[in-house]
Each structure stands twice: as structure tokens, then as C-alpha cells.
C-alpha positions in Angstrom: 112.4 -37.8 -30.8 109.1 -36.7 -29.8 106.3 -39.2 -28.3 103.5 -39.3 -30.0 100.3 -42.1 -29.7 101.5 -45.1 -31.3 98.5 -46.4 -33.7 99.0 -50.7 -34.3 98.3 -51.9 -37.6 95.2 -55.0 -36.8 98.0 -56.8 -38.7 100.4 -56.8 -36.3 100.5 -59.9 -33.9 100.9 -59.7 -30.0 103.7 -62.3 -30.5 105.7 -60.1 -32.9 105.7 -57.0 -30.7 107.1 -59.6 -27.7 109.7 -61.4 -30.0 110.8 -57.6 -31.1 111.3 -56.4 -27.8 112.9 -59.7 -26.3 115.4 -59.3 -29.6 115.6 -55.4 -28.9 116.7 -56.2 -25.3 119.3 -59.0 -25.9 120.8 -57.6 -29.6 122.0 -60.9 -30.5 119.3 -63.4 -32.2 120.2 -66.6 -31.5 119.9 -65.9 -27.6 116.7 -64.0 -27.9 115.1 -67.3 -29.7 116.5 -68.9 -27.1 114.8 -66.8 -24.2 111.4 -67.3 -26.6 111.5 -71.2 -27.3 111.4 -71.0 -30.9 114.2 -71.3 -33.4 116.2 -68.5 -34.8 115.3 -68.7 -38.6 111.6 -68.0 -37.3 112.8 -65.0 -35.5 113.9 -63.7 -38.4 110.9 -64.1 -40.2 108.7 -62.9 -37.6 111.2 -59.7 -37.2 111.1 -59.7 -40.8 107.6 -59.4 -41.8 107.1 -56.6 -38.4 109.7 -54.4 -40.2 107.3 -54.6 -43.1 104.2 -54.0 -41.4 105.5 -51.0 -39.9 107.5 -49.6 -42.7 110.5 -49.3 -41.3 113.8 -50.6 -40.8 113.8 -51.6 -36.7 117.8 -53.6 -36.7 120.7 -53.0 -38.7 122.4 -56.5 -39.3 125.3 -57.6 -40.1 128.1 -61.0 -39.5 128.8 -59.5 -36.8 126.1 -58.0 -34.5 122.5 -56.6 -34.5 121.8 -52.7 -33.7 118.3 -50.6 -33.3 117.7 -48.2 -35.6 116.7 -44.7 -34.2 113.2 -45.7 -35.4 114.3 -49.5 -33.3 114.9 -47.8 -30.6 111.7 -45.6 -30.3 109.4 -48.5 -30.9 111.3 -50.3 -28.3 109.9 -47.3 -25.4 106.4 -47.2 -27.2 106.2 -51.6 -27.4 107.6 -51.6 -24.0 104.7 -49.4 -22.7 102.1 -50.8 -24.8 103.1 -54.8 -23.7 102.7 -53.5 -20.0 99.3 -51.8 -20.1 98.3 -55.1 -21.7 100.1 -57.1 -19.2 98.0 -55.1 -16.3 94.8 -55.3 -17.7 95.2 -59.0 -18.1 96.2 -59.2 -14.1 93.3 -56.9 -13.7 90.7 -59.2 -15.6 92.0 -61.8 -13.0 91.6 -60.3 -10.1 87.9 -59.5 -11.3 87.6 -62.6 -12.0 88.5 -63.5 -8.9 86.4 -60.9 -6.5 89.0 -58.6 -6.3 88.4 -55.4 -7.6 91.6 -53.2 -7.5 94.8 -54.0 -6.5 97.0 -50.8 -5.3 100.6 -50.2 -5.7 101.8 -48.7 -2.8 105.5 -47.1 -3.0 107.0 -45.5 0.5 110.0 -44.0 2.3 110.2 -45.6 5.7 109.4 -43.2 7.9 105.7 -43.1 6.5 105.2 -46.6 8.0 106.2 -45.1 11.6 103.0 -42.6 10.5 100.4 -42.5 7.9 100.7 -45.8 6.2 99.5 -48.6 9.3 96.4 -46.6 9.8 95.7 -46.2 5.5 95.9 -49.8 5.4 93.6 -50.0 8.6 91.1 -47.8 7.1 91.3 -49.5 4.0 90.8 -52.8 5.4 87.8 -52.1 7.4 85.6 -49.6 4.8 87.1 -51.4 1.8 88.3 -55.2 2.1 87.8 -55.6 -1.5 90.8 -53.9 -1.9 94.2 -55.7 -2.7 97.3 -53.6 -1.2 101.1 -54.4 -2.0 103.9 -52.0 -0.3 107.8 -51.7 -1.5 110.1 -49.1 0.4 111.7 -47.1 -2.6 113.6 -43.8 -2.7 112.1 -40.5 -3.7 113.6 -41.1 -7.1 112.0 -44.4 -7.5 108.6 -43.6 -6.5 108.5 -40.8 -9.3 109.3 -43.2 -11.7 106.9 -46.0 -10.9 104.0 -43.3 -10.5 104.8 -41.6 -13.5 104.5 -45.3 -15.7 101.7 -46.3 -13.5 103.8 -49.2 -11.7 102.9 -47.5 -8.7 99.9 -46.4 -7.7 100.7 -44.0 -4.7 104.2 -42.9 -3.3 105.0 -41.4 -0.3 107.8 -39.0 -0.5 109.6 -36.0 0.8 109.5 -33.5 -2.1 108.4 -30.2 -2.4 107.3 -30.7 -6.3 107.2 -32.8 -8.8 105.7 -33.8 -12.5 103.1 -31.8 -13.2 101.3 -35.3 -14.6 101.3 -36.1 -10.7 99.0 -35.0 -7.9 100.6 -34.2 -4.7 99.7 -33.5 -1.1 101.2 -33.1 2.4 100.4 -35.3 4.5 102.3 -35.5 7.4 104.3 -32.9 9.2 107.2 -34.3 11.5 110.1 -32.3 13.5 113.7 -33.7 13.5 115.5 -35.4 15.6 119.4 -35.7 16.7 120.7 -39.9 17.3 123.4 -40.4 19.1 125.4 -43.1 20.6 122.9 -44.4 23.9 126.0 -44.0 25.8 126.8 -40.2 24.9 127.6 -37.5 26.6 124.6 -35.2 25.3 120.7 -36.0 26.6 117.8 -34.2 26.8 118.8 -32.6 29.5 122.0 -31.2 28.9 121.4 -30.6 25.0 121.2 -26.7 24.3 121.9 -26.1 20.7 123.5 -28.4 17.8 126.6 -26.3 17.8 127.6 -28.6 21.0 127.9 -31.6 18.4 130.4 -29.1 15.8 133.4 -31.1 16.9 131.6 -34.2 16.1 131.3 -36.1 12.8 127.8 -37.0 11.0 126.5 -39.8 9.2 124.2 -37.9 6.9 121.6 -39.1 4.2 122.7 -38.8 0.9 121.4 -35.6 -1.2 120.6 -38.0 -4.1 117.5 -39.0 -1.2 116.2 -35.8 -1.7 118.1 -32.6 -2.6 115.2 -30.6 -0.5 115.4 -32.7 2.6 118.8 -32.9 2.5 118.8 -28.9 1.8 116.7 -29.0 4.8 118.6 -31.0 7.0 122.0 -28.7 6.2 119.6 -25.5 7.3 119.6 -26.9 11.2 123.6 -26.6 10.4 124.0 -23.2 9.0 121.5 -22.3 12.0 123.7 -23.3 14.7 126.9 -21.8 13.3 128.7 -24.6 11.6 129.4 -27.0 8.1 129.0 -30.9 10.4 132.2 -33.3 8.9 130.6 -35.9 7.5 131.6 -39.6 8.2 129.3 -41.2 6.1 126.1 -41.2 3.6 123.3 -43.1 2.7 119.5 -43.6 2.1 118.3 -46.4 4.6 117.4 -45.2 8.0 118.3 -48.8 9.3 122.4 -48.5 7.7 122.5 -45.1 9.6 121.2 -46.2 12.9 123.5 -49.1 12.9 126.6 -46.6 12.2 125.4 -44.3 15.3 125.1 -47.2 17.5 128.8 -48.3 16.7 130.0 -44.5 17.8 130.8 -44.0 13.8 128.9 -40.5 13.6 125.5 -39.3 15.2 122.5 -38.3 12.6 119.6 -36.1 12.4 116.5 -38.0 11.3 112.5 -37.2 11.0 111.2 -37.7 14.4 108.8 -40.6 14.0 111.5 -43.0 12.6 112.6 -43.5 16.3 109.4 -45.6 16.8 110.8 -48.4 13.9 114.0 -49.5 15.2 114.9 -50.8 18.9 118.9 -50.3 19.1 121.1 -48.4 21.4 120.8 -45.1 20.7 119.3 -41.7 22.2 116.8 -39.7 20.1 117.2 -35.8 21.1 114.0 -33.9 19.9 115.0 -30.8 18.2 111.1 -29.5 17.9 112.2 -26.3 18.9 113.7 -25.5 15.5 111.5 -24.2 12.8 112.6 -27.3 9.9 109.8 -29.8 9.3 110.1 -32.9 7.4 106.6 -32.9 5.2 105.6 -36.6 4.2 103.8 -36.0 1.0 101.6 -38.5 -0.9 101.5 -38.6 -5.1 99.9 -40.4 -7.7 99.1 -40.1 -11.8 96.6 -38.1 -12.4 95.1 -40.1 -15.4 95.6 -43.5 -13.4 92.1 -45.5 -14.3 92.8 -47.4 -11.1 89.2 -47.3 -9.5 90.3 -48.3 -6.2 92.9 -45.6 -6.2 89.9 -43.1 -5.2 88.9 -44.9 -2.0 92.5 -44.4 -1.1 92.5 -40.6 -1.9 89.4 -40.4 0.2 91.2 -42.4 3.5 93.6 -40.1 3.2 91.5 -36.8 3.2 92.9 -35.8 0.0 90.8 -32.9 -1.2 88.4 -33.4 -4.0 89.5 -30.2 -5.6 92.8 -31.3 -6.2 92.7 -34.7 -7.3 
């Protein structure tokens, strides 16, 4: 069904758009009044007289159990939406209330805080103090999702597009590098080419991280004349450290993320291949954040594009 602007009747209350999307989530009403501290014959009602307000049936009800209706389960995205734009204006009001005037949502692979992030926040803190700044490491994947509803304010991710309702722009250019074991044979000196490693398995991220960096990653492969065997997968940069140190696999890894961890491994720089991890930065174009600006301009983001 297509999304269109949702217009309230003054009639509805605040209170029935909550009690229909606690009931919408749980599907059973005597649990949902529960979760909402008021009995179940006045959820009913309240249910009830929304279904007439809107003009249309929401549940379908019977002995058994309580469905959405198509038309249910639209309003439940468009309430859901609605009750947190209210929700963030009402934390907003707060924080005005309270001196601050914008709060920003920061969403980030880890790597950025080995690069651009510290020195944001620096900036931030000394040409903007006002400025209220909350972090949370998230996957590629994650990041889109909270930008795109405005959970997030920026995201720092390694993607070579996205929404076209986001703004995007490289950041940070980094080389790879190759982990291994601190006790293995290979060093910087005696390390010539990755096809010495083709005997050797790989703990590799997963592609679900990013299908372009992982595309990216398997490039330094093809180059050097092999398909690696591949131990193990995963996101976190930590989790594939810790299997490299116990001789499990060796990795290939943005260069900066060797300046994070202290653990027993070697990082070998492969700068001398052309791949490049790009760090890029995104946000929602129509985000009303004010402070959101400041951190477009820390960041050098180009007017032009924002």
C-alpha cells in the first residue's frame, strides 16, 4: 500500500493512538491493558470509538484472537512514526528547556573512532559546547535505517551509495592491512605479495557488513592469484582480532583499526595495493536537527551538497 501524509481527525486523542499501537503490538487485549494500567473493557471502548473516528475497521476479533486489518496494519507504520516525532519534540522541548540546544545521534562503524570521530567530537566540543552528542557502534545496515527514520542523526559507513533521501560524503580514505598471529612466520620484511598467505585460512567480515567492502576486500584476492579458505565470518573487528590472535585464521582489515585494539598480533600494511577502504559520512536530508549543520560544517562537508 502506498504512504501517503496521514491527516488526524482534532478528535482523535493522543491516548487512543498509544492504546492502538500498544494493542497492535501485543494482539491480545487483556495483556495490552495490562502493559497500559487500565482495564480491558476500557480498551475496548477506547479501540472502539478510534475505529469510528477513522472509519475503518483497524482488528478483526473473535473468541479466539485479535488480527490487524490491512487498513490495521498501515496505521500501525503511520501511528508508530507519528508517536515518535511527538516523542522527540517533547525530549527536544526539554533539552531547550534545559540550555541545551540540539542533541545529535551519532551512529558509527568502529574503525571511524580510530579516525574522524575523536577529533568531530573535539571540534564540536570546543566551537560548539551547547551541543549534546550520543554515539552507538552499528553496522552499515543499521545506520541506514536509523538515518533514514531520523533515529540517527549521522552514520558513518562504508558504502558506495545509498537512499537518495540521504546525503553522503567521503570522508576518510584508509589502505588495508593483513593481521596475523604476532608469532608468524610473515613480517614486514619478508611479506612480498598475499599469494604467500594462499595456503592459509581467513577469518573474513561477513558480506552482510557491506557487500562493497566485502567486494573490495575479495579484489586483494583475485589480485594475487587465489579464492582465501575461509575459517570464519563476522562484523566486529574485536571477534576477528581475538580469532587471529588464537592462530584460528589471519584477516585483512582497514588500516587505522590497528590503533583500537592492543593484542598479539602483527599488522602487515598492504598500501601498495590500489583498494581503499572510504569511510563515508550520511544523514537525512530533511532532518530539522539545527545542530546537525554545525556538524556538517566540522566535518567540511560542502555546502553544495548538503
Amino acid at each position: 500500500m502506498k504512504r501517503v501524509p496521514l491527516n488526524l481527525d482534532p478528535q482523535i486523542e493522543l491516548r487512543q493512538l498509544r492504546y492502538f499501537l500498544e494493542l497492535a503490538n501485543q494482539l491480545h487485549f487483556r495483556k495490552a491493558a495490562a502493559s497500559l494500567l487500565i482495564s480491558q473493557p476500557a480498551l475496548s471502548r477506547q479501540i472502539k470509538q478510534l475505529e469510528i473516528l477513522v472509519g475503518v475497521l483497524l482488528f478483526e476479533r473473535d473468541s479466539r484472537k485479535v488480527q490487524l486489518t490491512e487498513a490495521g496494519r498501515f496505521y500501525q507504520s503511520e501511528v508508530t512514526l507519528i508517536l515518535q516525532e511527538i516523542d522527540k519534540s517533547h525530549r527536544l522541548l526539554k533539552q531547550l528547556a534545559a540550555g541545551v540546544r540540539a542533541e545529535i545521534k551519532v551512529g558509527f562503524l568502529g574503525s571511524a573512532m580510530q579516525t574522524v570521530i575523536p577529533e568531530m567530537l573535539l571540534e564540536l566540543e570546543s566551537g560548539f559546547p551547547e551541543i549534546k552528542t550520543s554515539l552507538e557502534e552499528l553496522s552499515n545496515i543499521a545506520q541506514i535505517e536509523g538515518v533514514l527514520s531520523q533515529r540517527l542523526d549521522l552514520g558513518f559507513v562504508r558504502l558506495t551509495q545509498v537512499s537518495e533521501h540521504l546525503g553522503m560524503y567521503p570522508l576518510h580514505q584508509d589502505s588495508f592491512s593483513l593481521v596475523v598471529p604476532q608469532d608468524h612466520f610473515l613480517n614486514e620484511s619478508n611479506f612480498h605479495s598475499l599469494a604467500q598467505c594462499k595456503d592459509q585460512p581467513f577469518i573474513l567480515f561477513d558480506a552482510s557488513y557491506s557487500p562493497q567492502y566485502y567486494a573490495n576486500i575479495m579484489s586483494l584476492f583475485e589480485e594475487a592469484g587465489f579464492i582465501p579458505k575461509t575459517s570464519h565470518k563476522s562484523v566486529h573487528a574485536q571477534t576477528i582480532f581475538t580469532l587471529v590472535a588464537k592462530g584460528l585464521g589471519l584477516a585483512i582489515v582497514p588500516t587505522a583499526l590497528q590503533k583500537g585494539f592492543q593484542m598479539k598480533l602483527r599488522f602487515i600494511s598492504l598500501e601498495h595495493m590500489k583498494q581503499r577502504a572510504v569511510l563515508s559520512l550520511i544523514w537525512n536530508k530533511k532532518s530539522r536537527n539545527k545542530g546537525l549543520s554545525h556538524c556538517l560544517d566540522v566535518l567540511n562537508v560542502p555546502v553544495a551538497i548538503r
